[in-house]
TIMARBA-724301 format. One record per residue (C-alpha): z, x, y negated. Coordinates in steps of 0.5 Angstrom, whole numbers, plus 500, padded with zeros to 3 digits. Layout:
N
   pz   px   py
    Z    X    Y
...
//
This chain:
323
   pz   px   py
  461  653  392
  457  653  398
  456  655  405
  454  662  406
  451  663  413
  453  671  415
  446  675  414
  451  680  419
  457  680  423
  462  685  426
  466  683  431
  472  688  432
  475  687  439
  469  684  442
  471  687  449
  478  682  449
  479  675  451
  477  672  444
  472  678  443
  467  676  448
  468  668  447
  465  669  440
  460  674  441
  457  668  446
  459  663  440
  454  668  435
  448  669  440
  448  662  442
  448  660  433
  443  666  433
  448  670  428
  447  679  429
  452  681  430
  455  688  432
  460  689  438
  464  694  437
  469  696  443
  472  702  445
  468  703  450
  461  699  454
  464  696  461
  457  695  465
  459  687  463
  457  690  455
  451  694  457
  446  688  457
  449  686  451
  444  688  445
  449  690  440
  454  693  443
  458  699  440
  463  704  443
  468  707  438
  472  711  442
  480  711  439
  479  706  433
  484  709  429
  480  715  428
  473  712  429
  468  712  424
  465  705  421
  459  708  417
  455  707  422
  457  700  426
  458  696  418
  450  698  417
  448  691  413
  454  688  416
  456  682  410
  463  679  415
  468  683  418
  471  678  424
  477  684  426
  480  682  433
  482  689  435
  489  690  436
  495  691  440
  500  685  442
  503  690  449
  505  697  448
  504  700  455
  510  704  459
  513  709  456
  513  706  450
  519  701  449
  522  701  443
  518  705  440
  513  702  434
  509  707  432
  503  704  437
  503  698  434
  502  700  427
  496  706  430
  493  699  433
  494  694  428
  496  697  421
  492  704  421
  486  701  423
  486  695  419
  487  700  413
  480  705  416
  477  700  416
  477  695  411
  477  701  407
  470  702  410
  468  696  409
  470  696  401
  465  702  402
  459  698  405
  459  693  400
  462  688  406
  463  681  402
  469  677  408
  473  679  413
  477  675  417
  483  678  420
  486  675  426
  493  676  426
  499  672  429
  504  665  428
  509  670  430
  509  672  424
  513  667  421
  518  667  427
  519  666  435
  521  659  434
  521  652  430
  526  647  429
  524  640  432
  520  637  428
  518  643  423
  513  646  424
  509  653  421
  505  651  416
  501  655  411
  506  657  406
  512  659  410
  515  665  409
  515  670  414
  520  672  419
  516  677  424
  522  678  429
  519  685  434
  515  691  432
  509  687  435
  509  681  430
  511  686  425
  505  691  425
  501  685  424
  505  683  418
  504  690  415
  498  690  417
  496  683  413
  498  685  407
  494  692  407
  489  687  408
  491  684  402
  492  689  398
  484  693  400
  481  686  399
  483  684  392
  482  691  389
  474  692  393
  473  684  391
  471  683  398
  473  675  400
  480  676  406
  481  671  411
  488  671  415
  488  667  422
  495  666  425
  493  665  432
  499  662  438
  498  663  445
  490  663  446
  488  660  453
  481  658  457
  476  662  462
  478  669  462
  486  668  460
  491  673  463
  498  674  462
  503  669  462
  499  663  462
  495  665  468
  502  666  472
  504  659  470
  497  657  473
  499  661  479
  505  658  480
  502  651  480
  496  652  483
  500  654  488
  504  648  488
  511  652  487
  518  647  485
  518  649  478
  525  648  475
  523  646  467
  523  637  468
  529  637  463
  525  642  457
  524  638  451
  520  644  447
  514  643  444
  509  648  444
  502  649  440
  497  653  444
  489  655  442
  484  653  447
  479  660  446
  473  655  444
  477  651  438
  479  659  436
  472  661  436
  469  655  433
  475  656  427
  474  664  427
  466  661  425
  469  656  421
  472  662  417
  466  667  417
  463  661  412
  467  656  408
  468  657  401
  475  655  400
  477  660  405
  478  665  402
  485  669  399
  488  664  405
  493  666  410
  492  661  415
  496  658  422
  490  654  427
  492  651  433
  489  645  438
  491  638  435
  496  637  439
  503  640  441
  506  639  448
  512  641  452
  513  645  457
  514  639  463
  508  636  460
  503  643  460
  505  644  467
  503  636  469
  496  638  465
  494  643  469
  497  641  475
  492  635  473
  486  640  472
  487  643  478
  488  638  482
  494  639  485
  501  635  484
  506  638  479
  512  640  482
  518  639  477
  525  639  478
  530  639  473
  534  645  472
  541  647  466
  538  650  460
  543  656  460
  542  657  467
  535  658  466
  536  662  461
  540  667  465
  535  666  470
  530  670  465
  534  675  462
  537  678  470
  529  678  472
  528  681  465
  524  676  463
  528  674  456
  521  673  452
  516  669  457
  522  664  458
  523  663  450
  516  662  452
  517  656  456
  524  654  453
  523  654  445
  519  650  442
  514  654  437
  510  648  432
  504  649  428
  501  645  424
  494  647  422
  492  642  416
  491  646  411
  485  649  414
  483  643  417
  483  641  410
  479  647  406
  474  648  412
  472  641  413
  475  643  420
  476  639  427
  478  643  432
  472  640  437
  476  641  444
  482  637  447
  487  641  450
  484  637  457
  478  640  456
  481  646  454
  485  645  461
  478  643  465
  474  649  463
  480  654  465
  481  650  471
  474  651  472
  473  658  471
  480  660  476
  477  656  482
  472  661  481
  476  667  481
  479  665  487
  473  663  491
  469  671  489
//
């Protein structure tokens, strides 16, 4: 089997963080592709092949999937707006039905591969110590989030093998690098600001994603021919702790790291009074992947250090703070 470079590419989601590093990847490897969004900001307007959708749950895809032969769908939803807690239906409009009308298109359009990027909270929220998520793993989703992308997996799975088409499945962790928002921004935040952090005693270990390795993987994905009917876990090539992220980052901005250590349970209880019971999972447990099987089937290294991962996105928020 060889390599089979895409003659057309539709990215889903092409307006969110990952969406927009990957249509920069494909202009810069002169790869066509069709950017579909919800709707054109003034930043997409210059953009040659930007399409808006309106609500993708009830968009048609007859027109975006002309000539298309790869499907990189990152449209989803990972945080439910106000209002809405504890109720899962917009999580599986977003993630289950959409996925299921357009893969349903594209059997359709004759498209030949579709990566999907789904979530490494599929197989769970954390890892024992020295046990990482691997291919193979069985699942464990533990909220609605992780749930729909489940479910939405295995919709996938089911229109894929009966169209023939190839089906590439990504579990992604936490994605960081220029443009990154949420929690780890609030984390860089706070270091920036050289605020008294109390996580020097936390041993975890975490695997995150730098947006530049996600993409060139994503890429990878769109061409390997070992890939398909692989649902696959991708992250940078090393874990850290939390003490340590915060010294790496502390180190790109050139600022001192200010650690002090603080009981586990009182952090705990800390987070959960302030309503922040998730991001201090985050921070406190450990969440291990390791990505050798796809390094292996797709001949893959990931081509960025998590330094660098950190520089760039040092880089980019000395920026935002000087516009």
């Amino acid at each position: 089997m060889s390599i089979v470079r895409p003659r057309k590419v539709l990215i889903t989601g092409a307006s969110g963080f990952i969406g927009r590093a990957l249509r920069r990847r494909l202009t810069a490897s002169s790869i066509p592709h069709v950017a579909a969004m919800r709707a054109i900001s003034p930043q997409d307007e210059t953009q040659p092949g930007s399409l808006a959708m309106g609500d993708f749950a009830a968009a048609d895809w007859s027109e975006a999937l002309e000539g298309v032969d790869v499907i990189v769908h990152l449209a989803g939803r990972a945080h439910v707006l106000n209002g809405y807690a504890g109720d899962a239906t917009p999580y599986v409009v977003a993630n289950v039905h959409v996925t299921r009308r357009l893969v349903d298109a594209a059997a359709r359009a004759g498209v030949r591969r579709v990566v999907f990027a789904s979530t490494i909270k599929v197989y769970g929220e954390t890892t024992p110590r020295g046990r990482p998520f691997r291919a193979g793993d069985p699942a464990h989703p533990r909220d609605d989030y992780a749930r729909s992308k489940a479910e939405a997996e295995k919709v996938l799975w089911q229109i894929c093998h009966a169209a023939g088409i190839e089906g590439v499945v990504l579990r992604l962790p936490l994605t960081y690098g220029p443009g990154v928002k949420g929690n780890f921004l609030a984390l860089m935040d706070a270091v920036a600001a050289r605020r008294r952090l109390p996580f020097a005693g936390v041993a975890n270990r975490r695997s995150l994603l730098y947006v530049g390795n996600a993409v060139a993987a994503i890429e990878a994905a769109m061409s390997a021919p070992w890939l398909p009917n692989e649902t696959l876990p991708i992250a940078d090539a090393k874990s850290v702790s939390t003490p340590e992220l915060i010294r790496r980052i502390a180190r790109a901005l050139d600022v001192p790291a200010r650690l002090y250590p603080a009981p586990r349970l009182l952090l705990r209880v800390g987070a959960l009074v302030a309503g922040r019971r998730r991001a201090a999972s985050r921070l406190l447990g450990s969440l291990e992947i390791d990505a050798s099987r796809f390094c292996e089937l797709a001949h893959w290294v990931a081509p960025a250090t998590i330094d660098d991962g950190l520089a760039a996105t040092a880089a980019w928020w000395r920026l935002r703070h000087t516009l």
